[in-house]
mmCIF file as Biopython writes it, N, C-alpha, C and O atoms, coordinates in Angstrom:
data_model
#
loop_
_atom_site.group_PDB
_atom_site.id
_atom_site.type_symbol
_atom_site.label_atom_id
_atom_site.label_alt_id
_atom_site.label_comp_id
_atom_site.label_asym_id
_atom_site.label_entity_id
_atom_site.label_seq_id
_atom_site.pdbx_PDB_ins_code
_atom_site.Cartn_x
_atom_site.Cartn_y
_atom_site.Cartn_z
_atom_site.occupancy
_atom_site.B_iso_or_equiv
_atom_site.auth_seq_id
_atom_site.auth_asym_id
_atom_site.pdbx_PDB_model_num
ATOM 1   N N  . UNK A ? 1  ? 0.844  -1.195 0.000  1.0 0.0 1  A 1 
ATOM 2   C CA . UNK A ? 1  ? 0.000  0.000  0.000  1.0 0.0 1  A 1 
ATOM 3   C C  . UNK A ? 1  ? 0.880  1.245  0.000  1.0 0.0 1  A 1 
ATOM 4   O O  . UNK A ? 1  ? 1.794  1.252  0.824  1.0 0.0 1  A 1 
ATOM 5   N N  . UNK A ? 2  ? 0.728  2.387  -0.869 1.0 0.0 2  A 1 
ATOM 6   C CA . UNK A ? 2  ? 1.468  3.311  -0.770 1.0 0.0 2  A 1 
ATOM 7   C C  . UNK A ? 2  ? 0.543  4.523  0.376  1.0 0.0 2  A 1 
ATOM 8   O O  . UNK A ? 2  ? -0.584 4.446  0.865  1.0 0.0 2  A 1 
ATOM 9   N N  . UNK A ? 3  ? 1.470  5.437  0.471  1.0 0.0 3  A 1 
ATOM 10  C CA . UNK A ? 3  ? 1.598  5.993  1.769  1.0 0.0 3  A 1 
ATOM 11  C C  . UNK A ? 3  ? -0.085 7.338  1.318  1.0 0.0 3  A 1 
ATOM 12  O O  . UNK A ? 3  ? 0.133  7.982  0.291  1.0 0.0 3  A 1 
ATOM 13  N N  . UNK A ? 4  ? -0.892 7.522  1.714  1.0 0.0 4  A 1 
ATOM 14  C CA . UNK A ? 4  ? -2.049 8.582  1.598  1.0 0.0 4  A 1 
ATOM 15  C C  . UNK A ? 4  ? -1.215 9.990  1.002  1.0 0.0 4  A 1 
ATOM 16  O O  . UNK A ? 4  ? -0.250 10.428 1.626  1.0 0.0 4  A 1 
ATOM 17  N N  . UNK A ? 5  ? -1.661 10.588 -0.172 1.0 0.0 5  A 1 
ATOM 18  C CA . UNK A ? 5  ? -1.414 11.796 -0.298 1.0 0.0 5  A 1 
ATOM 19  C C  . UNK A ? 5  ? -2.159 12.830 0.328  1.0 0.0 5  A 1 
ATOM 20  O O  . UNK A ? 5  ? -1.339 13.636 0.768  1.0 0.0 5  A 1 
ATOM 21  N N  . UNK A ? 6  ? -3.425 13.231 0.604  1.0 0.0 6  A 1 
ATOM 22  C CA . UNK A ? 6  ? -4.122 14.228 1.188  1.0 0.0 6  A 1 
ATOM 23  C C  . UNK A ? 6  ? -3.705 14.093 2.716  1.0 0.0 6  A 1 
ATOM 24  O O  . UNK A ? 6  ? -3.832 13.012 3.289  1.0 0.0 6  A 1 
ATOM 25  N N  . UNK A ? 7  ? -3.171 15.291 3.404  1.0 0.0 7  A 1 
ATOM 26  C CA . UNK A ? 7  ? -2.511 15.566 4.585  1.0 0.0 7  A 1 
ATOM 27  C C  . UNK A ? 7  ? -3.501 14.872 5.482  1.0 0.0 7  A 1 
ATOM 28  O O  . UNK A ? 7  ? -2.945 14.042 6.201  1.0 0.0 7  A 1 
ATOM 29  N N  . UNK A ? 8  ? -4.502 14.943 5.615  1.0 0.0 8  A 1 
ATOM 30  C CA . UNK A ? 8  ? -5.418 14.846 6.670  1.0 0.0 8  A 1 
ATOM 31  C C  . UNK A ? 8  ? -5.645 13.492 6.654  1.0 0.0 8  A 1 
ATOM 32  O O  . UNK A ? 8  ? -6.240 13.122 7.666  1.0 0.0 8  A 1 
ATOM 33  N N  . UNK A ? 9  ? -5.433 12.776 6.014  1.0 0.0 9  A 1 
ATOM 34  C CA . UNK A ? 9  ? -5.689 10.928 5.578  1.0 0.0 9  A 1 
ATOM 35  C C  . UNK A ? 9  ? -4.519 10.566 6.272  1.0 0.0 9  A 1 
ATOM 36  O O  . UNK A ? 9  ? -4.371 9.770  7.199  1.0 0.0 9  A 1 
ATOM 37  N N  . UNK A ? 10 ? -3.382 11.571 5.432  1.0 0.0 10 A 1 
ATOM 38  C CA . UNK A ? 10 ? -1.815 10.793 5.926  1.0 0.0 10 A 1 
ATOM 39  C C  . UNK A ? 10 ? -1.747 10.957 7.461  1.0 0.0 10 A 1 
ATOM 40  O O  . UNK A ? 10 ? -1.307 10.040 8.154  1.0 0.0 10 A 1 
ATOM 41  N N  . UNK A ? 11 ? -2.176 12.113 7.995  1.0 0.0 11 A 1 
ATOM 42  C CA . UNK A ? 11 ? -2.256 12.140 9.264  1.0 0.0 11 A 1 
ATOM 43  C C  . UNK A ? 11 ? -2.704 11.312 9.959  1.0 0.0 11 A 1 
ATOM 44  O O  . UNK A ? 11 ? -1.869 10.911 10.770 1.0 0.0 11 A 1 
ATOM 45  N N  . UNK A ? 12 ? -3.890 10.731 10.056 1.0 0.0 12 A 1 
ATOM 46  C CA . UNK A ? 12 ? -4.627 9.328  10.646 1.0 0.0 12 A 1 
ATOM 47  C C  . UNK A ? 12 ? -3.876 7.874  10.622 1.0 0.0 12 A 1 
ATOM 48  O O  . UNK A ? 12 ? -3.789 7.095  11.572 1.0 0.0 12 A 1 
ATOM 49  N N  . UNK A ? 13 ? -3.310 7.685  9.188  1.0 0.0 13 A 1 
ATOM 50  C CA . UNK A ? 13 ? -2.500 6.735  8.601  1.0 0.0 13 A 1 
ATOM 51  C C  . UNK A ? 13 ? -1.317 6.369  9.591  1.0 0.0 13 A 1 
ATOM 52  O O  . UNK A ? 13 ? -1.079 5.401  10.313 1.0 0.0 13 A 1 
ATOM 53  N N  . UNK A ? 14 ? -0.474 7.951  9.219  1.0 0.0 14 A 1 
ATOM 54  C CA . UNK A ? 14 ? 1.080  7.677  9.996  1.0 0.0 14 A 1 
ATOM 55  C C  . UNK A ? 14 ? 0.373  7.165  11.454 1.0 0.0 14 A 1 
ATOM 56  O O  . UNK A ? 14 ? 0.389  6.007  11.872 1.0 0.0 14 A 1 
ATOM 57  N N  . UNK A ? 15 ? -0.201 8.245  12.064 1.0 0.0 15 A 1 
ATOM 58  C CA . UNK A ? 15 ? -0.488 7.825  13.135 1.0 0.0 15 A 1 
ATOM 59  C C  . UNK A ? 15 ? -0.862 6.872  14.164 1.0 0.0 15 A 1 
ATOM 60  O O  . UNK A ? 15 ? -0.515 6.700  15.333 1.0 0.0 15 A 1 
ATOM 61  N N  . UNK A ? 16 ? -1.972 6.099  13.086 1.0 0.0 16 A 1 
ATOM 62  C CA . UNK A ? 16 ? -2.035 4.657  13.339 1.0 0.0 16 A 1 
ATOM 63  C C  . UNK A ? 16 ? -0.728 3.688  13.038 1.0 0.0 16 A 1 
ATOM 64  O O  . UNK A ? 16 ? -0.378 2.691  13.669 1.0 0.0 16 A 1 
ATOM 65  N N  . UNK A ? 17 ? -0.243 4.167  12.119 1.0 0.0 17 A 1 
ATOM 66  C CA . UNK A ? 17 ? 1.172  2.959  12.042 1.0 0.0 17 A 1 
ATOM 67  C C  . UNK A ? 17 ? 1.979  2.830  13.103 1.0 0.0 17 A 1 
ATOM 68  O O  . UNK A ? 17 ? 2.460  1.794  13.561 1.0 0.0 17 A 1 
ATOM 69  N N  . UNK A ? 18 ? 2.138  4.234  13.570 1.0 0.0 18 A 1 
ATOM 70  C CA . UNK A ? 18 ? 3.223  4.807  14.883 1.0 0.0 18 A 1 
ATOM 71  C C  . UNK A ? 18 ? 2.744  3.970  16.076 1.0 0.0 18 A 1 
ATOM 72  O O  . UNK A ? 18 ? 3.452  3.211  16.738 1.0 0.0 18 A 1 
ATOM 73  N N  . UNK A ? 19 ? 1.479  4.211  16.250 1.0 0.0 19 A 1 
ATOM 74  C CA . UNK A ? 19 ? 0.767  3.775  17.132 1.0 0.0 19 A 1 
ATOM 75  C C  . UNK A ? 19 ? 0.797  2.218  17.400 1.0 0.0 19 A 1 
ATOM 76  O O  . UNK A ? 19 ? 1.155  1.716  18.466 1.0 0.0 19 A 1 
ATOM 77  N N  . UNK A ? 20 ? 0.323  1.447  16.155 1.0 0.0 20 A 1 
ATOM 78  C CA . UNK A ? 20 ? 0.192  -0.001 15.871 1.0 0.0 20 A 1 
ATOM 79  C C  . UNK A ? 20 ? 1.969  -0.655 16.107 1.0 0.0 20 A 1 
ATOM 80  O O  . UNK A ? 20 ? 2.581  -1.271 16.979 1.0 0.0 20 A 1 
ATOM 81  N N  . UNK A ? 21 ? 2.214  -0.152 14.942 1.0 0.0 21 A 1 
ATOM 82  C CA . UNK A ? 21 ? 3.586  -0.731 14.268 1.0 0.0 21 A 1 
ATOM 83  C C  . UNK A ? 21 ? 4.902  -0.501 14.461 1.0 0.0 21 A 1 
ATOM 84  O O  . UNK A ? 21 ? 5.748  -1.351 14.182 1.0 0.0 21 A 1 
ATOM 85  N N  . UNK A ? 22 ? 5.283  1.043  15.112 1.0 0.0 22 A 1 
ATOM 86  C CA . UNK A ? 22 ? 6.497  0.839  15.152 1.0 0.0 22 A 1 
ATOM 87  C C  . UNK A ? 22 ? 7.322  2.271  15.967 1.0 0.0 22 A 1 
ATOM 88  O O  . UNK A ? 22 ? 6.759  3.361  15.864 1.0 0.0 22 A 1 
ATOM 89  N N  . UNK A ? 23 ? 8.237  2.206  16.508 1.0 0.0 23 A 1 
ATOM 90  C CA . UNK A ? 23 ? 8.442  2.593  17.498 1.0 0.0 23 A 1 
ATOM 91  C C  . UNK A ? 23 ? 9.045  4.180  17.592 1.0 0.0 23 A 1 
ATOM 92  O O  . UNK A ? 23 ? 9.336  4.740  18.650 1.0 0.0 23 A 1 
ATOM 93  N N  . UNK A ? 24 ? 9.187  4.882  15.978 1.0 0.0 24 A 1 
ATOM 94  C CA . UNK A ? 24 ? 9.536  6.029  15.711 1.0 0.0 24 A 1 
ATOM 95  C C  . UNK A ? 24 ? 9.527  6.483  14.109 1.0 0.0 24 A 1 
ATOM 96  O O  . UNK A ? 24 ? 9.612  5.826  13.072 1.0 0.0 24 A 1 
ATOM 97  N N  . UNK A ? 25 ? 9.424  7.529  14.308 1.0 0.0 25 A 1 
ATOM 98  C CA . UNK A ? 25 ? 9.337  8.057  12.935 1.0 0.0 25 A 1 
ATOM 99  C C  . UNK A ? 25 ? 10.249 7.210  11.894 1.0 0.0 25 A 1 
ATOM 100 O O  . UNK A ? 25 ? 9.862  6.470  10.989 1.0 0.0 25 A 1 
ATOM 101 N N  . UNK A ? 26 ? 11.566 7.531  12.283 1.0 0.0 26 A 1 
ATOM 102 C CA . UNK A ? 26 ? 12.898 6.764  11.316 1.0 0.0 26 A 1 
ATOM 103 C C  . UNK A ? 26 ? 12.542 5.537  11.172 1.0 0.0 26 A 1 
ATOM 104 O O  . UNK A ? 26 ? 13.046 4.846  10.285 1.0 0.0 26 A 1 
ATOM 105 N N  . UNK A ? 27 ? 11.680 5.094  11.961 1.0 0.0 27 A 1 
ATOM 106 C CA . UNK A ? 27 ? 11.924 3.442  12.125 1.0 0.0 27 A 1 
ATOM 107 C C  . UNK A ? 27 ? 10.228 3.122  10.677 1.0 0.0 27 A 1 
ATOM 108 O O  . UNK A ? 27 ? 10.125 2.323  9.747  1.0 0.0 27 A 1 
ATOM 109 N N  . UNK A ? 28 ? 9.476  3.964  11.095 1.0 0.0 28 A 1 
ATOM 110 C CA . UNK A ? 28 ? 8.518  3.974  9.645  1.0 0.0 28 A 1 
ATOM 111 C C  . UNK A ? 28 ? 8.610  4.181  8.091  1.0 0.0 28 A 1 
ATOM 112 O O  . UNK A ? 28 ? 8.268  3.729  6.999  1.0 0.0 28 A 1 
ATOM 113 N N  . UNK A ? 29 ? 9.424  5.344  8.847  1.0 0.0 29 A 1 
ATOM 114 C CA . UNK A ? 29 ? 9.828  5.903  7.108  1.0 0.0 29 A 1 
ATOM 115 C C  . UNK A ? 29 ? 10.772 4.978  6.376  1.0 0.0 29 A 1 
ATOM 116 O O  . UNK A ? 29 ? 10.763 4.736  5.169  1.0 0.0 29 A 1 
ATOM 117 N N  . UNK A ? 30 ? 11.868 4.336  7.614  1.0 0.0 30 A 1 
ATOM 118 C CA . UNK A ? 30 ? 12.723 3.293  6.621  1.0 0.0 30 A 1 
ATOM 119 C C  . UNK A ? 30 ? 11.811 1.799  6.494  1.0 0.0 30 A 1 
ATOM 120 O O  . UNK A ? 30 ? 12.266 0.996  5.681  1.0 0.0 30 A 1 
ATOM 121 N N  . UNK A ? 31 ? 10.878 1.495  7.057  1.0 0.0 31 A 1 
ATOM 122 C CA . UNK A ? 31 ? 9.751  0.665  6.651  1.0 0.0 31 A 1 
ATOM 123 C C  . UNK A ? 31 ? 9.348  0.777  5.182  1.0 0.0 31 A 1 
ATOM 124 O O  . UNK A ? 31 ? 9.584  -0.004 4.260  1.0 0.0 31 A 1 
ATOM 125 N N  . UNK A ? 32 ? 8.544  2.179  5.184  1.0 0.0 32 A 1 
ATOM 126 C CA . UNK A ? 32 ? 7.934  2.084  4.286  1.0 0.0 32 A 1 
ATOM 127 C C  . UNK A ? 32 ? 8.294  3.021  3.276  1.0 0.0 32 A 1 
ATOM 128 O O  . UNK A ? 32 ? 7.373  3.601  2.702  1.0 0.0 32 A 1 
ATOM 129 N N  . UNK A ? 33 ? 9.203  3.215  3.030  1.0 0.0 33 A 1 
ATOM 130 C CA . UNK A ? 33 ? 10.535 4.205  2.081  1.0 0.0 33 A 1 
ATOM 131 C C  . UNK A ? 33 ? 10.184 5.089  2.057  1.0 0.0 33 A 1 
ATOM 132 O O  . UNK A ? 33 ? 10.139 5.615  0.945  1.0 0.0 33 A 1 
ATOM 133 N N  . UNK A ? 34 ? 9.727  5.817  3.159  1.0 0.0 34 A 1 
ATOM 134 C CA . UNK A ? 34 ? 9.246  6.945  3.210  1.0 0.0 34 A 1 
ATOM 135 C C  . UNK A ? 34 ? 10.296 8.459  3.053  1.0 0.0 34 A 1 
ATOM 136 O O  . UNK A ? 34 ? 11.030 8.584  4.033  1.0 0.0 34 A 1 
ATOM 137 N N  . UNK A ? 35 ? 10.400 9.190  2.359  1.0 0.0 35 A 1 
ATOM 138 C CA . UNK A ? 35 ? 10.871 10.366 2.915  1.0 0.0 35 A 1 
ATOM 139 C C  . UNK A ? 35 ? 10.314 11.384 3.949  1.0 0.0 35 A 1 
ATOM 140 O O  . UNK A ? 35 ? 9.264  12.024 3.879  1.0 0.0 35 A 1 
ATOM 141 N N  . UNK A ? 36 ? 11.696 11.388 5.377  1.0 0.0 36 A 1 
ATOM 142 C CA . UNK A ? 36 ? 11.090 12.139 6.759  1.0 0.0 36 A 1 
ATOM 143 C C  . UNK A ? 36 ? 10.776 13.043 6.668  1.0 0.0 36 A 1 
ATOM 144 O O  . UNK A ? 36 ? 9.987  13.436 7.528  1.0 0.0 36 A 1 
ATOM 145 N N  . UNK A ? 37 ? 11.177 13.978 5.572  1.0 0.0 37 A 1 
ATOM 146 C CA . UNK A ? 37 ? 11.375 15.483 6.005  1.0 0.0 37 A 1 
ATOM 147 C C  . UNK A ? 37 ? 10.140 16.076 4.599  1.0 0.0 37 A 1 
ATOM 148 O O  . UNK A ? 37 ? 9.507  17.115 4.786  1.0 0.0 37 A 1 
ATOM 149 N N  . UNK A ? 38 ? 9.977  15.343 3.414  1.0 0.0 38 A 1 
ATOM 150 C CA . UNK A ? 38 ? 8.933  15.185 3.059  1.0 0.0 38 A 1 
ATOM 151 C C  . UNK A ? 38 ? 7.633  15.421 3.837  1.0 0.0 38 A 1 
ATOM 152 O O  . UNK A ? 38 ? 7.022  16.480 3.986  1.0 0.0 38 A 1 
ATOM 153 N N  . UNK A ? 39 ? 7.288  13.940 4.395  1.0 0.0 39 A 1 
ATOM 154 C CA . UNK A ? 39 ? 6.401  13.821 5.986  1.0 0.0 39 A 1 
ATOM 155 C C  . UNK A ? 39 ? 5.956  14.774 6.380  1.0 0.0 39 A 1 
ATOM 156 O O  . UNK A ? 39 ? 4.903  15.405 6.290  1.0 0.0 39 A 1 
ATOM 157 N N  . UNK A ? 40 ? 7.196  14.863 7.009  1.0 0.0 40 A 1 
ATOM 158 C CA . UNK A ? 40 ? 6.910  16.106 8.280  1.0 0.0 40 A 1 
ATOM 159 C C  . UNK A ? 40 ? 6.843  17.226 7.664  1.0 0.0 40 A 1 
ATOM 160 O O  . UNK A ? 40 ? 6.417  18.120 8.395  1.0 0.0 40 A 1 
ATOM 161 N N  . UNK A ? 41 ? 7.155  17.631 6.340  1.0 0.0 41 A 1 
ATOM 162 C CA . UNK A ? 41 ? 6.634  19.116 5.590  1.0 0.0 41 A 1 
ATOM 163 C C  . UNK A ? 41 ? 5.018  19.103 5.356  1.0 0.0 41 A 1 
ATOM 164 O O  . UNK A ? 41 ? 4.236  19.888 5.893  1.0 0.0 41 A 1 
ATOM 165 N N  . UNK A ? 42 ? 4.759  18.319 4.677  1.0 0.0 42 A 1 
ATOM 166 C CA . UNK A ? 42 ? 3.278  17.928 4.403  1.0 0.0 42 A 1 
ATOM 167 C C  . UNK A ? 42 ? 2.429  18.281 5.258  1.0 0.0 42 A 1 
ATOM 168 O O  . UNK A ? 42 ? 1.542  19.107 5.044  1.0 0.0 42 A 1 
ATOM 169 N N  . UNK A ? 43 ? 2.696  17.448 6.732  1.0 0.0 43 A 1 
ATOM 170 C CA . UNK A ? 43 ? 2.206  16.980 7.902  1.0 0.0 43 A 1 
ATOM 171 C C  . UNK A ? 43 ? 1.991  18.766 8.574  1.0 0.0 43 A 1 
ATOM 172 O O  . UNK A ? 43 ? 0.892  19.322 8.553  1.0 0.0 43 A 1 
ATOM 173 N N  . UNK A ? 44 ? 2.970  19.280 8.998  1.0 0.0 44 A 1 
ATOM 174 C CA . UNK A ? 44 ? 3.591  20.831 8.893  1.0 0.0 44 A 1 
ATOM 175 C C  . UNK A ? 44 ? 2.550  21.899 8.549  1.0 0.0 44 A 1 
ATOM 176 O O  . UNK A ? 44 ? 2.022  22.829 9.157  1.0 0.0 44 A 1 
ATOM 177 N N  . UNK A ? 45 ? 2.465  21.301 7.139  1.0 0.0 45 A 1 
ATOM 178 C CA . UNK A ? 45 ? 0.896  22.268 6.796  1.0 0.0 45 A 1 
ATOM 179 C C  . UNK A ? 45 ? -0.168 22.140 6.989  1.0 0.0 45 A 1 
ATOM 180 O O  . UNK A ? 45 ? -0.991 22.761 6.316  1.0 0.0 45 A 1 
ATOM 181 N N  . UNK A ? 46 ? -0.516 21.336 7.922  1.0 0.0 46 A 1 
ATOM 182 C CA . UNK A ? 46 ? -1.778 21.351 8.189  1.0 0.0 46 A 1 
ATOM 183 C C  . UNK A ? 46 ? -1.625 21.121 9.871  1.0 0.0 46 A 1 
ATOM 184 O O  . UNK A ? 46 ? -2.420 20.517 10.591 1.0 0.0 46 A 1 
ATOM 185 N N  . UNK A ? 47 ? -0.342 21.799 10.276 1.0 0.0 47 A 1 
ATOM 186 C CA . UNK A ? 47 ? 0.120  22.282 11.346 1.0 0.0 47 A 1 
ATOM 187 C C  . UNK A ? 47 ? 0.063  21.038 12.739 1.0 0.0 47 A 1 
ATOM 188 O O  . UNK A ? 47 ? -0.259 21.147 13.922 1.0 0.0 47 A 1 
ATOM 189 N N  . UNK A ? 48 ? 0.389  20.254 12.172 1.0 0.0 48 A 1 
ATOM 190 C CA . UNK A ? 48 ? 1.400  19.288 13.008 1.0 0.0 48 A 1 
ATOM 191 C C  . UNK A ? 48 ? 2.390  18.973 12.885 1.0 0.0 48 A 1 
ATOM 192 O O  . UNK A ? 48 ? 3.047  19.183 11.865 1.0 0.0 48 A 1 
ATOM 193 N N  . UNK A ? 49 ? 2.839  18.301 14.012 1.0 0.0 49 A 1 
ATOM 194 C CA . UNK A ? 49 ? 4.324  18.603 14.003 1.0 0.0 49 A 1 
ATOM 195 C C  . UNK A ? 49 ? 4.856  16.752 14.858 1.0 0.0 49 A 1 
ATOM 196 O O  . UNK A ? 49 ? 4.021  16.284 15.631 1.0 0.0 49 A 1 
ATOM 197 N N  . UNK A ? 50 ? 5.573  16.303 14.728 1.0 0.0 50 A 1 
ATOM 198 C CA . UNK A ? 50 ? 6.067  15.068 15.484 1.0 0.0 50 A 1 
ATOM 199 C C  . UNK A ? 50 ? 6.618  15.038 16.908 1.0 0.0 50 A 1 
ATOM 200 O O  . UNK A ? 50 ? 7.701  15.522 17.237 1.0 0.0 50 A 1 
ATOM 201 N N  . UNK A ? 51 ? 5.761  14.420 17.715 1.0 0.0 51 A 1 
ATOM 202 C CA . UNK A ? 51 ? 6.062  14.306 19.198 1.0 0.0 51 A 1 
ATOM 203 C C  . UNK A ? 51 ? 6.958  13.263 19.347 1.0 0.0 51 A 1 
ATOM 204 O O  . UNK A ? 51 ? 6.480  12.131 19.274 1.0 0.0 51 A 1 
ATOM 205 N N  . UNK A ? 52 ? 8.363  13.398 19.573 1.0 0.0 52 A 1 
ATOM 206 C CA . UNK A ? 52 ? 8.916  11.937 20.004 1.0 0.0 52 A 1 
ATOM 207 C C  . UNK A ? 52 ? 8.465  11.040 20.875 1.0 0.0 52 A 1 
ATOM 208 O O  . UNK A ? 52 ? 8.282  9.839  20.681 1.0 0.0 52 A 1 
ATOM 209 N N  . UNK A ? 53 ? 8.183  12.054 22.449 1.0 0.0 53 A 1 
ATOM 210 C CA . UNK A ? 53 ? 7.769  11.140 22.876 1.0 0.0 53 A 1 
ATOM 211 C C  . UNK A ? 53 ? 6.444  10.574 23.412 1.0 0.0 53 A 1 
ATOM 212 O O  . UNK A ? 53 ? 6.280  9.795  24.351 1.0 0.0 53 A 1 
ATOM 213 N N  . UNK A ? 54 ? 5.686  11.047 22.736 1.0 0.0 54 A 1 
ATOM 214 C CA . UNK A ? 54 ? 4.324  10.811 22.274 1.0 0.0 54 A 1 
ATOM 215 C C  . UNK A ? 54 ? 4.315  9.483  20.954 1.0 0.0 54 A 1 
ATOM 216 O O  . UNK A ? 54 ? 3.393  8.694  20.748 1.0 0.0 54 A 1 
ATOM 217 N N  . UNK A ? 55 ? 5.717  9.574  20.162 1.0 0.0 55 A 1 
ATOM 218 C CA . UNK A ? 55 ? 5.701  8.997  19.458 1.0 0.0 55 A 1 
ATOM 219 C C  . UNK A ? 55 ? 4.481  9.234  17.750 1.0 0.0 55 A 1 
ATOM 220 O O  . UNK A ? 55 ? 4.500  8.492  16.768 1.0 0.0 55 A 1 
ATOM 221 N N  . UNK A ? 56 ? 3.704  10.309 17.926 1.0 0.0 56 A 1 
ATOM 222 C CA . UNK A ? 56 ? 2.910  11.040 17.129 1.0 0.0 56 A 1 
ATOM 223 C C  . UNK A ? 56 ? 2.968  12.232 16.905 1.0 0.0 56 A 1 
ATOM 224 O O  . UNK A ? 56 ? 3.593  13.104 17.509 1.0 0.0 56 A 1 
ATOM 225 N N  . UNK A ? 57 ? 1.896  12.340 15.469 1.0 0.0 57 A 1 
ATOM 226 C CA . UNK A ? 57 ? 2.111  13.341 15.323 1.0 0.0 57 A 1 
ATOM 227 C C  . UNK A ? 57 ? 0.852  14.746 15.875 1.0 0.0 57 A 1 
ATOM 228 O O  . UNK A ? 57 ? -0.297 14.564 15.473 1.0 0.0 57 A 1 
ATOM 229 N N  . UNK A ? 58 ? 1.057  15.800 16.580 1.0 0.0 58 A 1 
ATOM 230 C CA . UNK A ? 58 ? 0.157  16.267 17.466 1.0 0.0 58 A 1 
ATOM 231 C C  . UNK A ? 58 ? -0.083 17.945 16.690 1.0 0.0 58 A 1 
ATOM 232 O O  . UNK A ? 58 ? -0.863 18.752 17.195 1.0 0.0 58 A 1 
#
């Protein structure tokens, strides 16, 4: 499955993966070949941002 383009989908998505699957951002994105800083730009505009240790994005 490739990764949701509309921010607000991807938001739910990552989140659940983080949540479900795996234990940090780096550790998803090299899962699922994600580019981080991509991500987190996207993510950014619709004004979230990555909690480490929340492990989400808030």
């Amino acid at each position: 499955m490739s990764i949701p383009k509309d921010p607000i989908i991807l938001l739910s998505y990552v989140n659940t993966q983080l949540r479900d699957n795996y234990v940090s951002l780096d550790e998803l994105c090299a899962a699922l070949g994600a580019d981080k800083s991509e991500l987190t730009e996207k993510l950014a505009g619709v004004n979230y941002i990555y909690d480490e240790k929340l492990n989400k994005f808030v």
